[in-house]
C-alpha positions as YAML, in Angstrom:
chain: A
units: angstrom
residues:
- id: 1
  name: UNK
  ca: [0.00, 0.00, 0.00]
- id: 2
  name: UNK
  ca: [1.66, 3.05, -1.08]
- id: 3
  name: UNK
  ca: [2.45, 6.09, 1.70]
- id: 4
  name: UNK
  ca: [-0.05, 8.61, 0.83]
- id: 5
  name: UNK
  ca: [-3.07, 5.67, 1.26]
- id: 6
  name: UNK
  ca: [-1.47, 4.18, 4.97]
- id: 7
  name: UNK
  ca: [-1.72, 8.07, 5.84]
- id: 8
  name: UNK
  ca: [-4.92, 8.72, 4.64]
- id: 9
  name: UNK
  ca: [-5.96, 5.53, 6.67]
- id: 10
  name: UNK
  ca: [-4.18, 6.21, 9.71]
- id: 11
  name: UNK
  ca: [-6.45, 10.03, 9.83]
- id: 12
  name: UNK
  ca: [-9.27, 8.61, 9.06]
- id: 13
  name: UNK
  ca: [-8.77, 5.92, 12.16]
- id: 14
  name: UNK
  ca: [-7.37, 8.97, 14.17]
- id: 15
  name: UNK
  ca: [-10.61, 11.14, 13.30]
- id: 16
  name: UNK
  ca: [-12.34, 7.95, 14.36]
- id: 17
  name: UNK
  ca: [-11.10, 7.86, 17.47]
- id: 18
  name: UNK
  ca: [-11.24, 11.27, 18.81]
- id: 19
  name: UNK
  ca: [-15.55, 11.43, 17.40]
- id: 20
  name: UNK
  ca: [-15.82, 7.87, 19.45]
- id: 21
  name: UNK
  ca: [-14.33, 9.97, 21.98]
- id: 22
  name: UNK
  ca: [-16.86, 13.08, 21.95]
- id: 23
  name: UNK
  ca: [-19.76, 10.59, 21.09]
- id: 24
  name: UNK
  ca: [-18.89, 8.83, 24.80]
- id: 25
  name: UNK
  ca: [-16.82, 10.91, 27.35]
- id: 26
  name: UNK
  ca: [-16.24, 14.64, 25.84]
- id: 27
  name: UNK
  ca: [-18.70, 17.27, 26.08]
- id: 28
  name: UNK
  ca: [-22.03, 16.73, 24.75]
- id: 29
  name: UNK
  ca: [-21.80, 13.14, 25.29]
- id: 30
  name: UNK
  ca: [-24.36, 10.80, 26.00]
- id: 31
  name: UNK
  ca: [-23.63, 10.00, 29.07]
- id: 32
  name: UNK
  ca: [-24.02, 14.20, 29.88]
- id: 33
  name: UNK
  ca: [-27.19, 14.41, 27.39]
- id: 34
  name: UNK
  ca: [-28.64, 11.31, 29.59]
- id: 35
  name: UNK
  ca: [-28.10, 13.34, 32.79]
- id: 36
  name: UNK
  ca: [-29.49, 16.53, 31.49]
- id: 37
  name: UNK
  ca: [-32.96, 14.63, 30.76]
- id: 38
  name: UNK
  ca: [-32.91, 13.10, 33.72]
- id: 39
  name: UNK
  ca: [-32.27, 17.14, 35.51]
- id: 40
  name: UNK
  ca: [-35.36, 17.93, 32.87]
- id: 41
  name: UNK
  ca: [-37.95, 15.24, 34.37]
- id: 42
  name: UNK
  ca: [-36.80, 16.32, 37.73]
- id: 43
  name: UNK
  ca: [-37.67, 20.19, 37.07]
- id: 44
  name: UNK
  ca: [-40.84, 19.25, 35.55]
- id: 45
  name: UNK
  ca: [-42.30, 17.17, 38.26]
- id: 46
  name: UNK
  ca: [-41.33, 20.16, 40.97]
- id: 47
  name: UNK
  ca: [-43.10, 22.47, 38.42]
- id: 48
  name: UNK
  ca: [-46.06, 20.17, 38.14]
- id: 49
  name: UNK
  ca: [-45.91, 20.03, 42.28]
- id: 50
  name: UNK
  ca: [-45.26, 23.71, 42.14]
- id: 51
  name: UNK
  ca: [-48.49, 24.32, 40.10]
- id: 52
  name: UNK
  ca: [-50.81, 21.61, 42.14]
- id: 53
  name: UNK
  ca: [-49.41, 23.70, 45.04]
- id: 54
  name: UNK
  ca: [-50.02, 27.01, 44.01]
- id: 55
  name: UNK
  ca: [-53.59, 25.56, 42.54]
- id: 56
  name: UNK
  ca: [-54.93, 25.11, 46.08]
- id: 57
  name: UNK
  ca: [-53.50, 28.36, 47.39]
- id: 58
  name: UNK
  ca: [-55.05, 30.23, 44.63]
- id: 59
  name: UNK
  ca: [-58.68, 28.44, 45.54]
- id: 60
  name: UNK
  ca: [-57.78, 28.65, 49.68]
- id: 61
  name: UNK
  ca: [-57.27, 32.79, 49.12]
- id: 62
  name: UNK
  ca: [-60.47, 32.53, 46.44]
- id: 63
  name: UNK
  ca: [-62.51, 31.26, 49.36]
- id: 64
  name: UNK
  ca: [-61.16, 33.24, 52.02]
- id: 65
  name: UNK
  ca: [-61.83, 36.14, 49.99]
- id: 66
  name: UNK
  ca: [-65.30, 35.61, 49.07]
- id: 67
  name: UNK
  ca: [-67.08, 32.96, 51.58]
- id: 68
  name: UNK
  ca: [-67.78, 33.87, 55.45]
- id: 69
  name: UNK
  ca: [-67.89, 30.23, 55.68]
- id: 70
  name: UNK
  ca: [-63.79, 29.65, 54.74]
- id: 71
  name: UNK
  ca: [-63.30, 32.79, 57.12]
- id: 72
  name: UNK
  ca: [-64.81, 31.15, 60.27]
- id: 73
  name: UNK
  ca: [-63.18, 27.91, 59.84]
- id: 74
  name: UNK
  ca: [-59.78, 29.41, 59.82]
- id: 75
  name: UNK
  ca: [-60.52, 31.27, 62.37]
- id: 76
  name: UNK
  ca: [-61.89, 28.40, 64.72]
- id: 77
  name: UNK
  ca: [-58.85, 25.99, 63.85]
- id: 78
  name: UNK
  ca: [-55.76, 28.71, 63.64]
- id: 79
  name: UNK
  ca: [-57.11, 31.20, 66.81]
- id: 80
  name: UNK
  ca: [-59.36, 28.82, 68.69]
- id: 81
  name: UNK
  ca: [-62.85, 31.19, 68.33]
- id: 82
  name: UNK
  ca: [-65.61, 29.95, 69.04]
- id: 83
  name: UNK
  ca: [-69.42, 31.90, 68.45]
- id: 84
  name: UNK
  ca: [-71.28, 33.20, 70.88]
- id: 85
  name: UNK
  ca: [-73.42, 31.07, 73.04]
- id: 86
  name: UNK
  ca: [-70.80, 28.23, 72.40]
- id: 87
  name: UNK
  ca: [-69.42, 26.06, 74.86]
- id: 88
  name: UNK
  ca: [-65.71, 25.54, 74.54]
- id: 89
  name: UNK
  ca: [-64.87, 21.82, 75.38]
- id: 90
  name: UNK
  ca: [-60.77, 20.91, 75.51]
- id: 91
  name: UNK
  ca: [-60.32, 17.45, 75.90]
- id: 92
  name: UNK
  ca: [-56.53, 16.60, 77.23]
- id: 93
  name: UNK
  ca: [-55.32, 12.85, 76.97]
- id: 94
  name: UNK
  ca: [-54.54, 11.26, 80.16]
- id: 95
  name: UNK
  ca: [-51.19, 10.74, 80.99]
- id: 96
  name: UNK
  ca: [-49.39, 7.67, 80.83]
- id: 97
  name: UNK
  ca: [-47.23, 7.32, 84.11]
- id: 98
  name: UNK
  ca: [-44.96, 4.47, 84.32]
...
């Protein structure tokens, strides 16, 4: 095989080499691209959290806004009011003395 050919060869198994390289290991591999979809389905399931979340706030400050009814609960579980003529009952579990 004449020079010129065995060089020619010897590039093209050199240029070879160094895309088998990129393709696997170097930058933009697919080892990196496999990561970066994994970091993708991980954003987009906090977003879809995120939205679910932001959802029931958005209904919680709809209701609070306009029903008396979302008002009074709050205010019975978060301050402990009760109405008038109401009788306030606290019921404390016994203690368990060994």
């Amino acid at each position: 095989m004449p020079w010129p050919l065995r060089l020619l060869a010897l590039l093209l198994a050199v240029m070879l080499l160094v895309l088998q390289y990129r393709l696997w290991v170097g930058r933009g591999s697919l080892a990196e691209v496999a990561h970066l979809e994994r970091q993708i389905q991980d954003q987009q399931a906090r977003i879809s959290e995120m939205k679910a979340r932001n959802a029931r706030l958005r209904a919680e400050v709809d209701s609070l806004k306009h029903g008396l009814d979302a008002i009074e609960a709050r205010a019975r579980l978060d301050l402990g009011m009760i109405k008038e003529g109401e009788t306030f009952y606290q019921v404390v579990p016994a203690r368990k003395d060994k």
